[in-house]
C-alpha positions as CSV (number, residue, x, y, z in Angstrom):
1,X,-87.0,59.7,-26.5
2,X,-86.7,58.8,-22.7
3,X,-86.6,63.0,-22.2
4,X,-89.8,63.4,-24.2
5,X,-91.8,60.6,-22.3
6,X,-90.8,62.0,-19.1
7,X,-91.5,65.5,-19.7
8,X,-94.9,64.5,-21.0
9,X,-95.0,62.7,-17.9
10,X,-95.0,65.8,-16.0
11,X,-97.4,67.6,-18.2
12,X,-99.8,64.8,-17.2
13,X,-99.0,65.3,-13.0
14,X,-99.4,69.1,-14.0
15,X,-102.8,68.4,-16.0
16,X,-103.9,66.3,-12.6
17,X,-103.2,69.2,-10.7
18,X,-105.1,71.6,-12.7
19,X,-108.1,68.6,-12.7
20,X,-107.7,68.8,-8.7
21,X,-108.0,72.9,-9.2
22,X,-104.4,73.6,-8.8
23,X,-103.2,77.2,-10.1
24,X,-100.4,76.4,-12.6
25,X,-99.0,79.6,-13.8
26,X,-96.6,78.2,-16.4
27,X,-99.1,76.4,-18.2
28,X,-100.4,77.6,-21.0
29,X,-103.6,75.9,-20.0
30,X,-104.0,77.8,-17.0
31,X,-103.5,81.2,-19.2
32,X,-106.8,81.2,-21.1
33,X,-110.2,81.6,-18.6
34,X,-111.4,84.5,-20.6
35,X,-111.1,82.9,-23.7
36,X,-112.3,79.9,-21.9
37,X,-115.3,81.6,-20.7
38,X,-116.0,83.0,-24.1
39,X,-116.2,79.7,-25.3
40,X,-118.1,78.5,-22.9
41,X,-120.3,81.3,-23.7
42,X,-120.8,80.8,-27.7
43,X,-121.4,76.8,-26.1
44,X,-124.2,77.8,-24.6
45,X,-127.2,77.2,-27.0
46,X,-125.4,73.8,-27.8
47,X,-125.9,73.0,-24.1
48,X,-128.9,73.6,-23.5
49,X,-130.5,72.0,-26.6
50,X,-128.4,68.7,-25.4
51,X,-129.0,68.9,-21.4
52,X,-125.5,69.4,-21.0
53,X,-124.2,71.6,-18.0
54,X,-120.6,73.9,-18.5
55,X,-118.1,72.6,-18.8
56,X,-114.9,74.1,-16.4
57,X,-111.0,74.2,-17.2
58,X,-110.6,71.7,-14.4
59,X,-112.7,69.2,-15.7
60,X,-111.6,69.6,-19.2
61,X,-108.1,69.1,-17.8
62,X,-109.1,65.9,-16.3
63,X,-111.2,64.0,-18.8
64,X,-109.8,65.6,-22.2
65,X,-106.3,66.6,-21.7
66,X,-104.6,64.3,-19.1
67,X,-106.0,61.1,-20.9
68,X,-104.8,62.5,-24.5
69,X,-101.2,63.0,-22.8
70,X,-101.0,59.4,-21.4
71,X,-102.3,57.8,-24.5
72,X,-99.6,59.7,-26.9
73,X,-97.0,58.3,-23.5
74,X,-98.2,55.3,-24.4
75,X,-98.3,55.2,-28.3
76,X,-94.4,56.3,-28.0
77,X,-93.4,53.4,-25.5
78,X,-95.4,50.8,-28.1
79,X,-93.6,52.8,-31.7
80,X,-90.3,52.6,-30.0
81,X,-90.3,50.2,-27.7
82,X,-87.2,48.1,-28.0
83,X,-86.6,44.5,-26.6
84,X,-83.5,43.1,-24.2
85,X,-82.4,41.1,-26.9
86,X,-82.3,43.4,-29.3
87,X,-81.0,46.5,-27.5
88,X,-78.4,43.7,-26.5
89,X,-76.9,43.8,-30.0
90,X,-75.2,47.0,-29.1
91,X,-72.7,44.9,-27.2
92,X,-71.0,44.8,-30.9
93,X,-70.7,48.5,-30.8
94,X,-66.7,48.9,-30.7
95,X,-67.4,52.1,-28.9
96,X,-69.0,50.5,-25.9
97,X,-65.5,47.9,-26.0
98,X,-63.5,49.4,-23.0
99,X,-60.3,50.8,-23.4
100,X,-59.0,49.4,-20.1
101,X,-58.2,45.4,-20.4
102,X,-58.8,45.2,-16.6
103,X,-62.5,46.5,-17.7
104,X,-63.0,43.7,-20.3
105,X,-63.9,40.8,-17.9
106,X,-67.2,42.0,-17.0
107,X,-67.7,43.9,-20.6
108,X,-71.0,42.3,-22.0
109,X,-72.0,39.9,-19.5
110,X,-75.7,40.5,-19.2
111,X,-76.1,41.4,-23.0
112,X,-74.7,38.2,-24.3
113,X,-76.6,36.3,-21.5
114,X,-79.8,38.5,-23.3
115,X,-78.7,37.4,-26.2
116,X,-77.8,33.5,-25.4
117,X,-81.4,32.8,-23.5
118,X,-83.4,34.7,-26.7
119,X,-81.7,32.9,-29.5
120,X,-79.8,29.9,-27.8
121,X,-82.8,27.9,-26.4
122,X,-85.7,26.2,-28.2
123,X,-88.9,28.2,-29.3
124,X,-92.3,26.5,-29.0
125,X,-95.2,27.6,-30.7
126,X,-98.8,26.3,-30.8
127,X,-101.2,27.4,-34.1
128,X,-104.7,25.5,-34.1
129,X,-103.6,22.4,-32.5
130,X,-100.2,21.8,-34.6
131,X,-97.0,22.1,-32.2
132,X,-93.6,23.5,-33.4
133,X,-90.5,23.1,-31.8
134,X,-87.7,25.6,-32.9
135,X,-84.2,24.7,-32.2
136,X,-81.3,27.1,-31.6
137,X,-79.0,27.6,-34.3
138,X,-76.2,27.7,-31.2
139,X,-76.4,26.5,-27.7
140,X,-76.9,29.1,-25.2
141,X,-73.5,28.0,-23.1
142,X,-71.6,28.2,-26.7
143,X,-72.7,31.5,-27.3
144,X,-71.6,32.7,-24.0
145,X,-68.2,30.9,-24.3
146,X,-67.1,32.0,-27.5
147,X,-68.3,35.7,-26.4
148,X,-65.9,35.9,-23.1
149,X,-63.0,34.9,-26.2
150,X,-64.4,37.4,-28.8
151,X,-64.0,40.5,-26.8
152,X,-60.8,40.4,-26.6
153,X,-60.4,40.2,-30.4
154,X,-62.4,43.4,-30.1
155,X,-60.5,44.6,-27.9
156,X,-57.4,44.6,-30.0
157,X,-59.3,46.0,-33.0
158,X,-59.9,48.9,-31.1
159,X,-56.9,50.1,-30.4
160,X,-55.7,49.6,-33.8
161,X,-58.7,51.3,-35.3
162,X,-59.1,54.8,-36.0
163,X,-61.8,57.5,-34.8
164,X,-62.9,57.1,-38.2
165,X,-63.4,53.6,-37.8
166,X,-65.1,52.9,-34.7
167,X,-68.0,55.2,-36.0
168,X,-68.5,52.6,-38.7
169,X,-71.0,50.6,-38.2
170,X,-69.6,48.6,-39.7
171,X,-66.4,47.9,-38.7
172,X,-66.8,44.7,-37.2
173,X,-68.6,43.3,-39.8
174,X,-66.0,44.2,-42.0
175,X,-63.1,42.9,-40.4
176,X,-64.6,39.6,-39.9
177,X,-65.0,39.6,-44.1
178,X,-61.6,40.8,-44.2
179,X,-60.5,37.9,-42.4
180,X,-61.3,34.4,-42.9
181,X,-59.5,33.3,-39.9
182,X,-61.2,35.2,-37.7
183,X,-64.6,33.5,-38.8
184,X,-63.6,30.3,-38.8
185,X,-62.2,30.8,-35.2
186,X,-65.3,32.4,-33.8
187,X,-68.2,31.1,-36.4
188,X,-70.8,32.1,-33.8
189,X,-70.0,35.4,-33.2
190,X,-69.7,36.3,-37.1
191,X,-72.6,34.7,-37.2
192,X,-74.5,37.4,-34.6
193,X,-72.0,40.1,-35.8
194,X,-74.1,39.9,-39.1
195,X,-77.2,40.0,-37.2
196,X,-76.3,43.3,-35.4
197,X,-75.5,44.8,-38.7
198,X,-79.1,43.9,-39.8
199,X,-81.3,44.1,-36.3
200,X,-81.0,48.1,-35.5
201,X,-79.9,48.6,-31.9
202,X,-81.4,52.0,-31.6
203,X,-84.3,54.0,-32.7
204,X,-81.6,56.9,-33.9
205,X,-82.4,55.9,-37.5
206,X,-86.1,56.9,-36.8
207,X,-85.2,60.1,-34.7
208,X,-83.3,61.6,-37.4
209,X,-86.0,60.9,-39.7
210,X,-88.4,62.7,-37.7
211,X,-86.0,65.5,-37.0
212,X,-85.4,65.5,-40.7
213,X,-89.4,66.2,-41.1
214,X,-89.7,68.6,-38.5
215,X,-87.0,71.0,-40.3
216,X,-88.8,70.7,-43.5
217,X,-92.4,70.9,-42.8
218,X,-92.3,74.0,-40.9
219,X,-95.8,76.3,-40.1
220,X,-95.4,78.0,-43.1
221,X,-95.3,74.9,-44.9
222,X,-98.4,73.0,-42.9
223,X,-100.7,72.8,-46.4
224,X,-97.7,70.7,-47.9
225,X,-99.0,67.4,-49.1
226,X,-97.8,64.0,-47.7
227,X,-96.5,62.9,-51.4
228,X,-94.6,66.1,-51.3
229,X,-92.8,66.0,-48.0
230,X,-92.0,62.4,-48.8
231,X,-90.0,63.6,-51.9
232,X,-88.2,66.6,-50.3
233,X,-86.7,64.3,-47.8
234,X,-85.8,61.5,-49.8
235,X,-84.4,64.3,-52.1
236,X,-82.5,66.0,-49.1
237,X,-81.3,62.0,-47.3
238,X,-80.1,60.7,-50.8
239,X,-79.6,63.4,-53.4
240,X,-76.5,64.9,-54.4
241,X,-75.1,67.5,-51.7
242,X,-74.7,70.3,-55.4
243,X,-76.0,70.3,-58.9
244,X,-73.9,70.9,-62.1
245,X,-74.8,74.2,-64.0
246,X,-77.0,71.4,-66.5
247,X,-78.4,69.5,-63.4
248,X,-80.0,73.0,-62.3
249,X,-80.8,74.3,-65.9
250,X,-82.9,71.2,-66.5
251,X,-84.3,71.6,-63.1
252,X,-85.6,74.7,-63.9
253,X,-86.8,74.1,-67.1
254,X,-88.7,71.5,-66.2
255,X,-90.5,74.0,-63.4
256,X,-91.1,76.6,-65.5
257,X,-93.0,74.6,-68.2
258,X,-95.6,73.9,-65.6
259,X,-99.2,74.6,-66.9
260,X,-99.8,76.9,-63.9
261,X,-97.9,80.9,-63.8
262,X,-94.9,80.3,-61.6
263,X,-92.5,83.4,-61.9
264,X,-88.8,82.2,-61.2
């Protein structure tokens, strides 16, 4: 995502350029000043009944294109914007756990600091004159303390896990269930443990989504409906990777007693 938003970036210091009637011969948008002109052209009655006076490729560049580009910038930073507490869950990612012990001292510092100043201090809130006063369900310095212990529990998990294993997201969570001892020795870090499992540290979930989307509604499939798409990917995310020989008979069955002529 951080790839995209800078390449649009550039598209909008290119865009500027063309505004400032700068020659771009890679864009596109520098490409079309015949077809421009002929619009302009067919424009022309449209103009002149409104009192309007042409308009160029540089000034559509400046006041239609370049402010389209920042606001879809902006409308990505806002959809996938993700806070330092949050993103500081990923400190529980036992691939991020160094495999060096002399690395493990400084391992997670500032993310459980993130993490102890978000949910280890009070939270106020005000709401038409009535005062709240949150209190942490841990003290920040507990949080930290029982962290710089933790890590290396993780750190022994690690290299007893498998490859297998450590792309589990899960992992952690279910050694932790696996092992009573370990969560009564280190109750607050079970505690954020099942957080992580539940917060998402990444917007990967949503990237495959889209990626998912972008496979199956291709140009030749741009009049699919919305209802449809939704079912082909929730058909293609949790159906069955095969059908039985009954599974597809049905299937097809069922398609061909449509009211309208489908040939199969």
């Amino acid at each position: 995502m951080r790839n995209l938003i800078d390449e649009l970036e550039n598209l909008s210091n290119r865009l500027t350029q063309v505004g400032d009637c700068v020659h771009d011969e890679e864009l596109y948008f520098s490409k079309l000043p015949m077809i421009w002109d002929l619009i302009d052209e067919r424009r022309e009655l449209a103009r002149r009944l409104r009192d309007e006076g042409p308009i160029t490729i540089q000034q559509f560049a400046e006041e239609v294109a370049r402010p389209m580009v920042y606001s879809l910038i902006q409308e990505l930073e806002d959809a996938f914007h993700c806070s330092p507490a949050l993103g500081a869950f990923s400190v529980f990612d036992m691939r991020h756990v160094p495999s060096n012990p002399l690395e493990l001292g400084d391992y997670g510092q500032t993310s459980i600091s993130h993490i102890a100043d978000h949910y280890g201090e009070a939270k106020q809130d005000t709401f038409m004159g009535h005062h709240v006063v949150a209190q942490p369900e841990f003290p920040a310095e507990i949080i930290r303390r029982e962290f710089s212990a933790f890590k290396h529990q993780m750190f022994i998990m690690k290299q007893r896990a498998s490859e297998t294993d450590l792309s589990d997201p899960q992992f952690l969570l279910k050694k932790l269930t696996d092992e009573p001892i370990l969560q009564q020795t280190f109750p607050v870090m079970s505690y954020f443990v099942l957080l992580s499992s539940l917060i998402p540290t990444s917007t990967a979930c949503v990237e495959r989504v889209f990626s998912l989307m972008n496979s199956i509604c291709t140009p030749l499939r741009s009049s699919m409906s919305q209802e449809t798409l939704d079912n082909i990917m929730r058909i293609v995310h949790e159906g069955a990777t095969s059908l039985s020989d009954n599974q597809l008979e049905r299937a097809i069955n069922h398609f061909t007693s449509k009211s309208r002529k489908i040939y199969v």
